[in-house]
N, CA, C and O atoms as CSV, one atom per row, in Angstrom:
chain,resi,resn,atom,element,x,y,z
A,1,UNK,N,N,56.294,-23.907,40.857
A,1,UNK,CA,C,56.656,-24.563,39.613
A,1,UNK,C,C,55.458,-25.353,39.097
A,1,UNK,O,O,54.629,-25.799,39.890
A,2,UNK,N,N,55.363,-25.518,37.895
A,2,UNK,CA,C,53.878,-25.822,37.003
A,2,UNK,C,C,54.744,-27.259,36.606
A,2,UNK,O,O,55.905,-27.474,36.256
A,3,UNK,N,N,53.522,-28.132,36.859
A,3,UNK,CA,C,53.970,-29.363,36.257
A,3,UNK,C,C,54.070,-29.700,34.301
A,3,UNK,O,O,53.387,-29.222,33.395
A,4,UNK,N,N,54.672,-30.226,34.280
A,4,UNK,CA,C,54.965,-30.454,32.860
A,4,UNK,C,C,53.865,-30.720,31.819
A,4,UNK,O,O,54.068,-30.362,30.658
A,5,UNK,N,N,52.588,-31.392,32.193
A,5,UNK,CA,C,51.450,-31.923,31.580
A,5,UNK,C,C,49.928,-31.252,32.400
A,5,UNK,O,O,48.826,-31.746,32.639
A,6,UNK,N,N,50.571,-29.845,32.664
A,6,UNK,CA,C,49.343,-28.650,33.776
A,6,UNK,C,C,48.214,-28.272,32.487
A,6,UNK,O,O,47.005,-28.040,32.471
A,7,UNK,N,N,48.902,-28.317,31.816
A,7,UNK,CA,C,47.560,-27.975,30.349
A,7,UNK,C,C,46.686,-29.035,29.787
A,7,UNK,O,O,45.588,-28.781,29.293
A,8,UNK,N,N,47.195,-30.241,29.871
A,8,UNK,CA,C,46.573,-31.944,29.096
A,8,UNK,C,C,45.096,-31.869,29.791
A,8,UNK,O,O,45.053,-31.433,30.941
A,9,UNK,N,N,44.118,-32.193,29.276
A,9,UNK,CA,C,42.897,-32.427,29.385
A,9,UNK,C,C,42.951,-33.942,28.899
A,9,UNK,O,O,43.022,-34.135,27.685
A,10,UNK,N,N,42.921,-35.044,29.781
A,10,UNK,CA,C,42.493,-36.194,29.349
A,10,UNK,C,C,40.947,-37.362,29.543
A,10,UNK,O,O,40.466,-37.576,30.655
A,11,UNK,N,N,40.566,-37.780,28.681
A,11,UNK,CA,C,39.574,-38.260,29.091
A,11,UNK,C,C,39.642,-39.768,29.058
A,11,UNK,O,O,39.798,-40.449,28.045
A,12,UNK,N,N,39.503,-40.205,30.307
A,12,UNK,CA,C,39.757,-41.959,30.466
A,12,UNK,C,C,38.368,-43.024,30.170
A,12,UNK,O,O,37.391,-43.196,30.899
A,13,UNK,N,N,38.633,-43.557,29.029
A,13,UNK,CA,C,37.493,-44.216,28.730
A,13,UNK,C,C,37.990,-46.141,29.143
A,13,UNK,O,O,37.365,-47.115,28.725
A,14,UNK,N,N,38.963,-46.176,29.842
A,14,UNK,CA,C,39.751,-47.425,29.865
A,14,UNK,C,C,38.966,-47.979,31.067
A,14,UNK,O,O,38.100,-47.553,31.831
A,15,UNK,N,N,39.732,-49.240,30.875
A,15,UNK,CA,C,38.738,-50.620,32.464
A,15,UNK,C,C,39.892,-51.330,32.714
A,15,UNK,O,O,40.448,-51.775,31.709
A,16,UNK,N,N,40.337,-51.527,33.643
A,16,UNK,CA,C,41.025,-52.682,34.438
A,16,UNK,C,C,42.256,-51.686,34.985
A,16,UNK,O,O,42.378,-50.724,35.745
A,17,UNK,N,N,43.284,-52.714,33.920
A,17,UNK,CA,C,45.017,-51.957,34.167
A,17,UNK,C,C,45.510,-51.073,33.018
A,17,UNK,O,O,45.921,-49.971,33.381
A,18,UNK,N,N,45.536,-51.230,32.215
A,18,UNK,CA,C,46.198,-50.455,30.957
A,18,UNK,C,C,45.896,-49.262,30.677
A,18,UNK,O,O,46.809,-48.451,30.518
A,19,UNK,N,N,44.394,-48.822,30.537
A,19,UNK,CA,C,44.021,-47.177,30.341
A,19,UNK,C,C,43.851,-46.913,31.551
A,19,UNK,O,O,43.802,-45.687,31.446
A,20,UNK,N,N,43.712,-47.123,32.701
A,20,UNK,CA,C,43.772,-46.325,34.437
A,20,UNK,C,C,45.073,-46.740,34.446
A,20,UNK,O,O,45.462,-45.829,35.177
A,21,UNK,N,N,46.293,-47.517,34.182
A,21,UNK,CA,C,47.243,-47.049,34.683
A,21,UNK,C,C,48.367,-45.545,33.423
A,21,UNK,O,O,49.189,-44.664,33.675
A,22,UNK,N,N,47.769,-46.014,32.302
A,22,UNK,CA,C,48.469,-44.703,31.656
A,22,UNK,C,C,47.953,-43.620,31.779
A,22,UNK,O,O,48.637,-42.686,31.360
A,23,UNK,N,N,46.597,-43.276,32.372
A,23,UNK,CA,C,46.103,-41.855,32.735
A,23,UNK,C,C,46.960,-41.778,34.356
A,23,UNK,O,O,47.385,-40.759,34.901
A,24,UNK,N,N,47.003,-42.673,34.676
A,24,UNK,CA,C,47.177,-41.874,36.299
A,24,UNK,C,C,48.645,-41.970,36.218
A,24,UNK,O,O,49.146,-41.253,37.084
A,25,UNK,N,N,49.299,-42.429,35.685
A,25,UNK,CA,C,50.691,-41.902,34.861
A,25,UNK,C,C,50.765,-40.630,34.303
A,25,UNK,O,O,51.832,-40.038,34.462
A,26,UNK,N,N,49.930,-40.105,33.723
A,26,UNK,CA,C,50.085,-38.602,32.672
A,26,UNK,C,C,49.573,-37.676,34.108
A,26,UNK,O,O,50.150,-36.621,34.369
A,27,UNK,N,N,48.292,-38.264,35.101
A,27,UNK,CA,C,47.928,-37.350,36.037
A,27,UNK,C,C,49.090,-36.933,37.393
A,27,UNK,O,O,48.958,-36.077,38.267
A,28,UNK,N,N,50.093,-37.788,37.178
A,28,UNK,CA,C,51.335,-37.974,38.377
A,28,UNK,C,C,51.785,-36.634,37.639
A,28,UNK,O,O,52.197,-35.816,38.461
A,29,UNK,N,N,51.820,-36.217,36.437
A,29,UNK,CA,C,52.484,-35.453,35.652
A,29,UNK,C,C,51.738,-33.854,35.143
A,29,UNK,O,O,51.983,-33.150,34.162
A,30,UNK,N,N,50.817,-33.689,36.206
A,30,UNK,CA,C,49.950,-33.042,35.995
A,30,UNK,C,C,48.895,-32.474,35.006
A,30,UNK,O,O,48.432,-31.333,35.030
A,31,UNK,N,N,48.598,-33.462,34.139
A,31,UNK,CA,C,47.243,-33.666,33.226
A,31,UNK,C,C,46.082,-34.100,34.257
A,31,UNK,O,O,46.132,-34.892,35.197
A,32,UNK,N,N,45.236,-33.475,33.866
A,32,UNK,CA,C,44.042,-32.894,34.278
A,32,UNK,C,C,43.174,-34.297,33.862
A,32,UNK,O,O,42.793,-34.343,32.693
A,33,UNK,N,N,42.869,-35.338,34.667
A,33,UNK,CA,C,41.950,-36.390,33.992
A,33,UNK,C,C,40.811,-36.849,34.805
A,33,UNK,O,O,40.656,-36.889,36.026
A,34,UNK,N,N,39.976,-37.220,33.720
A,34,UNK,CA,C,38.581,-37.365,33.772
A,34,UNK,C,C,38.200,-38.869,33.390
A,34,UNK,O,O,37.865,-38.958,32.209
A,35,UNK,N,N,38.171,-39.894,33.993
A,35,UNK,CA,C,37.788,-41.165,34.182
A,35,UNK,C,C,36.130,-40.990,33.626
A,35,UNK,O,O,35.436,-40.029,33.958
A,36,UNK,N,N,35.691,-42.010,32.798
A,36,UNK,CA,C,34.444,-42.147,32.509
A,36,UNK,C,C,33.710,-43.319,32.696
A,36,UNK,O,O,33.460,-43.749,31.570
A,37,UNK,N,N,33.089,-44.284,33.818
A,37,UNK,CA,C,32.843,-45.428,33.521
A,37,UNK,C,C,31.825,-45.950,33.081
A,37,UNK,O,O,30.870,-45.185,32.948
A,38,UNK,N,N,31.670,-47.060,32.783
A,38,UNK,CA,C,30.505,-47.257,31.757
A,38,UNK,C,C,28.895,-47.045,32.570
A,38,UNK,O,O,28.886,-47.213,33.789
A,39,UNK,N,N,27.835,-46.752,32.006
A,39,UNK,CA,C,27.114,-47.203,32.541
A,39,UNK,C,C,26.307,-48.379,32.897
A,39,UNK,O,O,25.749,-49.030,32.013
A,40,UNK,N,N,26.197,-48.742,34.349
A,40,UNK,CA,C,25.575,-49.946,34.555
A,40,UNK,C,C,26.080,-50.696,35.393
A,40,UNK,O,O,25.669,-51.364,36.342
A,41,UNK,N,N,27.594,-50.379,34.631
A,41,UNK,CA,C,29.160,-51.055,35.124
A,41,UNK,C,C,30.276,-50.075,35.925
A,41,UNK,O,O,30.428,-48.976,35.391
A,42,UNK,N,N,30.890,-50.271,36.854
A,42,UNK,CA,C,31.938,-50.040,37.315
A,42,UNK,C,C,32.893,-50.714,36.935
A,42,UNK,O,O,32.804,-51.909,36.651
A,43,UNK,N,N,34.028,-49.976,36.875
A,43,UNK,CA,C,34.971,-50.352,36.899
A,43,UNK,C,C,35.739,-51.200,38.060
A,43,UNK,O,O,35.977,-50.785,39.195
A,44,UNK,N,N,36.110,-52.614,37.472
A,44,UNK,CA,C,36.155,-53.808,38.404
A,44,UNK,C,C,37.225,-53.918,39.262
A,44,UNK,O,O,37.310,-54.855,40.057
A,45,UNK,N,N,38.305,-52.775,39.148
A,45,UNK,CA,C,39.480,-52.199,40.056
A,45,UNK,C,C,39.024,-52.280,41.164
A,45,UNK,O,O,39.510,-52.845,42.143
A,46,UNK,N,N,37.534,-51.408,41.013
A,46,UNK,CA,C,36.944,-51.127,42.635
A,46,UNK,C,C,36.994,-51.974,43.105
A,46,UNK,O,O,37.304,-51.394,44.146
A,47,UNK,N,N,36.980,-53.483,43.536
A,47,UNK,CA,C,36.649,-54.263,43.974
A,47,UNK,C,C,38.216,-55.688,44.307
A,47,UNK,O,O,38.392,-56.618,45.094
A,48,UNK,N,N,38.762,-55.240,43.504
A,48,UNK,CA,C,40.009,-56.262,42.752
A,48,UNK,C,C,40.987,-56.260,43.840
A,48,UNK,O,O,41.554,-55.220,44.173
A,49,UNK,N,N,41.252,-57.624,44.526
A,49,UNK,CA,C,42.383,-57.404,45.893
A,49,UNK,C,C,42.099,-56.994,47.052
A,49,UNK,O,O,40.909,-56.780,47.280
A,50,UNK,N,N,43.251,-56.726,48.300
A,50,UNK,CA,C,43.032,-56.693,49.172
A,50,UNK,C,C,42.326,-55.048,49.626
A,50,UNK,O,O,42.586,-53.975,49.082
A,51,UNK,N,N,41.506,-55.267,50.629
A,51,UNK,CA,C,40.721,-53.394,50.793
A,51,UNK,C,C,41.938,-52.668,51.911
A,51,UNK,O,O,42.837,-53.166,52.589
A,52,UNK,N,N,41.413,-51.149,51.692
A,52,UNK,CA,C,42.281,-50.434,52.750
A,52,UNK,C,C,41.074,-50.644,53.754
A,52,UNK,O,O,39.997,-51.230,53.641
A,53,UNK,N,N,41.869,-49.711,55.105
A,53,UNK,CA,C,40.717,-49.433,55.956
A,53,UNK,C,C,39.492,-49.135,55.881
A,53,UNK,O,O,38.793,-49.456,56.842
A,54,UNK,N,N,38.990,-48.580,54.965
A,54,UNK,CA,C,38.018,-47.718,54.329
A,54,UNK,C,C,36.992,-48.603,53.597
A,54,UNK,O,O,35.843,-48.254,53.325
A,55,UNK,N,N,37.452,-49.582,53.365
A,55,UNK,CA,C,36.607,-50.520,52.435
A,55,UNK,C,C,37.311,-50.349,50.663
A,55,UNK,O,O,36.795,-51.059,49.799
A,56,UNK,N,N,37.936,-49.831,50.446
A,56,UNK,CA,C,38.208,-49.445,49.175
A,56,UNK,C,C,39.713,-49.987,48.541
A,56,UNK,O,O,40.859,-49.618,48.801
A,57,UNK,N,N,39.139,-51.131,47.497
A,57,UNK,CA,C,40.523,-51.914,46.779
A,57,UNK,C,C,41.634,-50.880,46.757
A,57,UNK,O,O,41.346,-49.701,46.550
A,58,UNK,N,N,42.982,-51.287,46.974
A,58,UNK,CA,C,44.188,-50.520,47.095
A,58,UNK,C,C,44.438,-50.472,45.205
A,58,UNK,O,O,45.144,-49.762,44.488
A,59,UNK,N,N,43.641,-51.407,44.969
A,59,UNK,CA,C,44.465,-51.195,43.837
A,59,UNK,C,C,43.332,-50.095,42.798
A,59,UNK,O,O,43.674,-49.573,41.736
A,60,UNK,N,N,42.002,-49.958,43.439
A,60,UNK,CA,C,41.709,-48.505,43.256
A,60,UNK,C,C,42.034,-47.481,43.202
A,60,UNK,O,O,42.068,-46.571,42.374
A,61,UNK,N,N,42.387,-47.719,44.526
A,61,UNK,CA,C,43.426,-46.243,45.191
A,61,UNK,C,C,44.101,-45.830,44.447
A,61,UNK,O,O,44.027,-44.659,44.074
A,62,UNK,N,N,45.121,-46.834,43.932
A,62,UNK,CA,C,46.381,-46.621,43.356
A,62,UNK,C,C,46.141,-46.141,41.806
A,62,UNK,O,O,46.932,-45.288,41.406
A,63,UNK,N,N,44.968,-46.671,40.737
A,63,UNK,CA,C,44.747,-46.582,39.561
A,63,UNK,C,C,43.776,-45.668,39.388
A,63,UNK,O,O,43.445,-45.454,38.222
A,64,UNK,N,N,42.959,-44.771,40.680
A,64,UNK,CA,C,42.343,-43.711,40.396
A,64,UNK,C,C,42.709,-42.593,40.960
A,64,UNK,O,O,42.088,-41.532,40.889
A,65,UNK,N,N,43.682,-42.776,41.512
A,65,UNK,CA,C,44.391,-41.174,42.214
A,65,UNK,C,C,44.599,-39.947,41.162
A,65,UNK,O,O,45.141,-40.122,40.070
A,66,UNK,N,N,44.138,-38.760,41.581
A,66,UNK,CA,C,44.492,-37.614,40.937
A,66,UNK,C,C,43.556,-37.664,40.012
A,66,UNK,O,O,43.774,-37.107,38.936
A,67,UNK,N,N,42.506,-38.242,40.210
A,67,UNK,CA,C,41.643,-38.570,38.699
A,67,UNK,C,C,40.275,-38.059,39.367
A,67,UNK,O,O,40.187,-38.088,40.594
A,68,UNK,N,N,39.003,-37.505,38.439
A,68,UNK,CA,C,37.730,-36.925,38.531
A,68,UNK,C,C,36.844,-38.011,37.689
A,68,UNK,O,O,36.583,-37.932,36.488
A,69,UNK,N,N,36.485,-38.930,38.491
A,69,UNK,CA,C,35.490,-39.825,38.286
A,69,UNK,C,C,34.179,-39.673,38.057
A,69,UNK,O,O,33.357,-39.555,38.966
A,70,UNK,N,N,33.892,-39.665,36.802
A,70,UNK,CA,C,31.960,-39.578,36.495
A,70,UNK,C,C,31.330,-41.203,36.269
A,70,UNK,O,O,31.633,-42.056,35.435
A,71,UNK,N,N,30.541,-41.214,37.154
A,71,UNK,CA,C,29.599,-42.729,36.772
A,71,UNK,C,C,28.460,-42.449,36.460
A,71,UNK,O,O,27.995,-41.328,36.664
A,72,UNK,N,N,27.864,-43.312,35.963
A,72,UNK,CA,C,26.102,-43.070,34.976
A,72,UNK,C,C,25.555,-41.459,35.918
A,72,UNK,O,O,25.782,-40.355,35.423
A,73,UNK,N,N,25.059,-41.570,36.867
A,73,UNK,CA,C,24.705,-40.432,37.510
A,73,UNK,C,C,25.834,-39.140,36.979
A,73,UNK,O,O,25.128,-38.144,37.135
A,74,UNK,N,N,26.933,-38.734,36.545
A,74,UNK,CA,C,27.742,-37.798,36.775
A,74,UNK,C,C,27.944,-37.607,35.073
A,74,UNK,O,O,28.140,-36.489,34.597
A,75,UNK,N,N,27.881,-38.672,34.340
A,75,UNK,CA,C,27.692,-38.324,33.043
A,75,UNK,C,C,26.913,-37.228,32.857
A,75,UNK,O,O,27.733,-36.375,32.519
A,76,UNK,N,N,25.750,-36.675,32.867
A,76,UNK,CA,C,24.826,-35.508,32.516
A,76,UNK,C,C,25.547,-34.452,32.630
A,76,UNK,O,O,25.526,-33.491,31.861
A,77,UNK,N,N,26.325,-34.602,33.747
A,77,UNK,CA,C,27.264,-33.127,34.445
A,77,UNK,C,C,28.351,-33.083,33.118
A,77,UNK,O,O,28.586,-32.024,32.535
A,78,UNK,N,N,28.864,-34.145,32.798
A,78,UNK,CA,C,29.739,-34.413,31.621
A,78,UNK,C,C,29.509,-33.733,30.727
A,78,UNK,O,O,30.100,-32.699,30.415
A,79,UNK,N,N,28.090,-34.534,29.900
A,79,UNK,CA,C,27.758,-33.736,28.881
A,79,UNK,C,C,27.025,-32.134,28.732
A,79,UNK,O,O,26.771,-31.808,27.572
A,80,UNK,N,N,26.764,-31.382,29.550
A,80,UNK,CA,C,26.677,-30.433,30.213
A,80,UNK,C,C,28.152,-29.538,29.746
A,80,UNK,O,O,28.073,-28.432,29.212
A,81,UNK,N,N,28.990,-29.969,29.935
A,81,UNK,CA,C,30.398,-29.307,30.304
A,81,UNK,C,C,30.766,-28.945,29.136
A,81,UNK,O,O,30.449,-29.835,28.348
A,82,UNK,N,N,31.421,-27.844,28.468
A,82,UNK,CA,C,32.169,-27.197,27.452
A,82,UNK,C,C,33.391,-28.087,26.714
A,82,UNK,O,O,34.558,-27.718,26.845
A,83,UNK,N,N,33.169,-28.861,26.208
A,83,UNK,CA,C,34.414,-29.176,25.552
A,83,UNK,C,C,35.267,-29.643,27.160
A,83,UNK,O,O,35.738,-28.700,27.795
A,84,UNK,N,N,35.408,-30.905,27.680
A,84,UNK,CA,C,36.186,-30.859,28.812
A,84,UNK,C,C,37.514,-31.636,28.180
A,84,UNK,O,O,38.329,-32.120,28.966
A,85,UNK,N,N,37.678,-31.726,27.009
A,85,UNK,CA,C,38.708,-32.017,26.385
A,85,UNK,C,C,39.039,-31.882,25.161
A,85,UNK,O,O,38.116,-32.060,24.365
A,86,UNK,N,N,40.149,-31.601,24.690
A,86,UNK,CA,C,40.182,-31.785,23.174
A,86,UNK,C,C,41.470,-32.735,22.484
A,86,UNK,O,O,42.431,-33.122,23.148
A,87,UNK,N,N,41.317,-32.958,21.336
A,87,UNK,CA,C,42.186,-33.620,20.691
A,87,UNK,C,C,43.447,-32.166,20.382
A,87,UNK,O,O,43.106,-30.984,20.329
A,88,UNK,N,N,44.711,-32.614,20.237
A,88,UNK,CA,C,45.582,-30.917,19.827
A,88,UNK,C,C,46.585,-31.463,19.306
A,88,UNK,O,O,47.499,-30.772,18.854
């Protein structure tokens, strides 16, 4: 069975709670998303609260799951890429 949102191409240009938590909402739902963070800057989730084992804020975990993260380095690959989204 194909999830309901298997076609959505989204691109996350958001920081904190509000745009990482409504993409990884649409990605629970199977839209296809692509986190973009700024360059220079990370996104301050990474860091925000208590860590898992791993070293890595839970509340990372939780607001980047199911998601394809590009940072300054991974941008090029970005712009490189065909249309990795569109407006429809």
């Amino acid at each position: 069975m194909t999830s309901p949102l298997h076609q959505l191409k989204i691109i996350e240009l958001g920081h904190v709670i509000a745009g990482p938590l409504s993409s990884v909402l649409l990605s629970d739902f199977g839209a296809d998303v692509i986190k973009i963070e700024a360059p220079g800057r990370t996104d301050m989730m990474r860091d925000l609260g208590p860590k898992a084992e791993d070293g890595v804020g839970v509340w990372w975990k939780t607001l980047a799951r199911n998601k394809k993260i590009l940072t300054e380095s991974g941008l090029e690959v970005g712009r490189r890429q065909e249309h990795p989204a569109q407006a429809g």
